[in-house]
N, C-alpha and C positions, 0 to 999 in steps of 0.2 A: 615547219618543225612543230612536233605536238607541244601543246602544256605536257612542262615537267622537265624536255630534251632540253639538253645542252650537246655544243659543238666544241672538241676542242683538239688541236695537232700534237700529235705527242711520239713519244718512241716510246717501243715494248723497254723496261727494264728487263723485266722476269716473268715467267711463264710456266705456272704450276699445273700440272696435271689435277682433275675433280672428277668426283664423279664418273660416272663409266666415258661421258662424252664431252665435258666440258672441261675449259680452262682460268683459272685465277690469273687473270695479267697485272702487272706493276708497270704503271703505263706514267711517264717523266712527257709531263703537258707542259707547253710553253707559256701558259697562262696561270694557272692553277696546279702547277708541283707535282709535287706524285699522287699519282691517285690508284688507288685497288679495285678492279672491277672483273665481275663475271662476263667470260663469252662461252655464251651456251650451244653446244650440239656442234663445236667446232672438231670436233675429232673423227668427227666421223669422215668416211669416206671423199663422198661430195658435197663436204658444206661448205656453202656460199662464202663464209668468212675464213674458212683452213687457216689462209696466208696471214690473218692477221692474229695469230696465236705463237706467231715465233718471234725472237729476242729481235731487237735491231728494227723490225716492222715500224716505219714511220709512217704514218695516217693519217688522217682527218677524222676523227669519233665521233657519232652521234652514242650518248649516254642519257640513260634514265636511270634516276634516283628510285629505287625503291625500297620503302624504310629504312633500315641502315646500310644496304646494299644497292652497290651500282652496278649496271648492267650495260655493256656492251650493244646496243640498238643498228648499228652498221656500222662498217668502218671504209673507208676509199683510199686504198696506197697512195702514197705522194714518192717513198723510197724505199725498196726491200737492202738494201745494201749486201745485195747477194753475194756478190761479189770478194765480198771478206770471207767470205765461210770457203771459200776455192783456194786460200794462202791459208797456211798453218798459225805461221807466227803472225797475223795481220787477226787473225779471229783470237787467240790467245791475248793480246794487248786490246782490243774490241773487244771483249767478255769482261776485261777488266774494268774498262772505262765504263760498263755499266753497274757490275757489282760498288764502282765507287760512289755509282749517284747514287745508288739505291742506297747506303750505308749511309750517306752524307744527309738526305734530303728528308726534311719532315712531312706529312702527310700534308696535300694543300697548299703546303707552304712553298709561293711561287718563287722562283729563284731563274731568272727569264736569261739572266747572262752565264750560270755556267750551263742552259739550255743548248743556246747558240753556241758555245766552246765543244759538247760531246754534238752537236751537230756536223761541227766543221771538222773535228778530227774522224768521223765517223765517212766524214766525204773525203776525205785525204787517207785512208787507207783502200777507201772499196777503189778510189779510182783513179789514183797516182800511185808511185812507187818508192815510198818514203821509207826508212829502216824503221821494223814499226815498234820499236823502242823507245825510239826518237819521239813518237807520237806519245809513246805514254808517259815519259820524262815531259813534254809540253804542259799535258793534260791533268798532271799532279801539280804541276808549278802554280796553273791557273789556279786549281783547285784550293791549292793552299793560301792563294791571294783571294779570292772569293770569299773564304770560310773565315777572313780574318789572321791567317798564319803564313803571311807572304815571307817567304825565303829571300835573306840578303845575298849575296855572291860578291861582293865589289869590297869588306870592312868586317872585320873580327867582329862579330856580334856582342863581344864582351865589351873589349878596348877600346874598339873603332880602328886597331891599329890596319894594317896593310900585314895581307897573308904571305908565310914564307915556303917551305917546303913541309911543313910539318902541319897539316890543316886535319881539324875534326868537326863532325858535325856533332854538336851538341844539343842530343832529344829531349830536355828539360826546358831548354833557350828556344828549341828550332832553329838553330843558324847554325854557320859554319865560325869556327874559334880560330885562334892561330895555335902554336903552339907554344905561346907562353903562358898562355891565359887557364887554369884548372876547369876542367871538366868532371863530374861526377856519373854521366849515363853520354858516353858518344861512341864513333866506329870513324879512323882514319881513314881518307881518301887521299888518292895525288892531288898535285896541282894540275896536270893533265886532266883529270874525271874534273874541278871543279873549274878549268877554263868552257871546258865542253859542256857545261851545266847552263856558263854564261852564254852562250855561243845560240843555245835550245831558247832560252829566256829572253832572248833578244830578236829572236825569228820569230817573223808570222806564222800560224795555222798555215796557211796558204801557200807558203813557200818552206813548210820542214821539206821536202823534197830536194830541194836544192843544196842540202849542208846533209855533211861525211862523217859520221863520229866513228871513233875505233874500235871494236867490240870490247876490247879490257875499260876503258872507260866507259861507254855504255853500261856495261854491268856492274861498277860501281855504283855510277849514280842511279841506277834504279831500284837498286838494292836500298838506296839509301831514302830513295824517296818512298819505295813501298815501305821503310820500317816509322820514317817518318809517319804515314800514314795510319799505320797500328798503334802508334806513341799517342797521335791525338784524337784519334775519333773511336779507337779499341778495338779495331776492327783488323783484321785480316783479310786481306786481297786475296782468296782462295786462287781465282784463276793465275795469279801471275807463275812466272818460273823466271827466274836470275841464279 
């Protein structure tokens, strides 16, 4: 390795078009966070690096620092997770769970365990067959417990009381309320969508495959969690659809 290079594995977040042949990647490293770097002359035809200027590209990077600009030096696939782009709904929930780190994550700033979280749902859509709603209901849960804003499901986030039929989530609190308790900014779900919420919360990465949710509660709660999602970080989940 020259003076200057650094090694680090990471996934493509976003992939901006430059220049007549180049690409701007937003590249979510397992060691070092997001990081923004130039890969040059990859648009062309035959160049060597093509494959590592698309979304989801998991890699090995050699990077040089130069001035304030980083540069893409080689990159060796570890994982194209091709395979999602071949399912509709499976790249639409994959587009999101990148837009989320990218919105979420500071420059540099390493964040190593929700790394390992869009790794492992990014291998449970390319290569199981999980509803892949399920997967992003998972993947906002974590998110929310990572950033500080874990979702209770089990106790009225006000009271503490025990939920009846009449439950809200409340975007001020981020929890779910009963319905005795006053809300000023929330949107009501069943108790169906928020047993299915717990059911998601309670399953490994590794085994959402193996649990059934019903597509009316499915799009409850991900409605709920993508608004949740815009309430605390300001951001809108472009790719999603509920």
């Amino acid at each position: 390795m020259n003076q200057g290079e650094r090694i680090e594995k990471g996934i493509v977040l976003r992939a901006i078009n430059y220049q007549e042949s180049d690409k701007i990647l937003t590249i979510f490293t397992a060691d070092e966070g997001k990081i923004v770097a130039k890969l040059k002359s990859c648009r062309q035809p035959k160049a060597k690096l093509k494959f590592a200027g698309q979304p989801f590209c998991f890699a090995e990077w050699t990077l040089v620092q130069k001035g304030e600009h980083c540069i893409v030096a080689n990159a060796l696939e570890i994982e194209s997770f091709f395979d999602i782009s071949l399912d509709y709904d499976k790249l639409i929930v994959a587009s999101c769970l990148l837009e989320m780190c990218d919105y979420v994550l500071n420059p540099e700033e390493p964040s190593g365990a929700l790394f390992v979280e869009l790794l492992k749902c990014l291998k449970m859509l390319a290569y199981h067959t999980p509803q892949p709603q399920i997967v992003f209901c998972k993947f906002a849960l974590d998110l929310f417990d990572l950033s500080g804003y874990k979702i209770e499901l089990d106790r009225c986030k006000q009271c503490n009381g025990e939920f009846n039929t009449h439950i809200i989530f409340d975007y001020d609190l981020g929890g779910f309320i009963c319905g005795m308790c006053p809300c000023s900014a929330g949107k009501e779900i069943s108790l169906g969508a928020l047993k299915s919420l717990n059911i998601i919360q309670n399953t490994e990465i590794e085994r959402l495959d193996s649990i059934k949710i019903n597509d009316i509660n499915l799009k409850e709660i991900s409605s709920v969690l993508a608004e949740n999602f815009a309430f605390r970080f300001n951001k809108h989940i472009k790719s999603l659809k509920v």
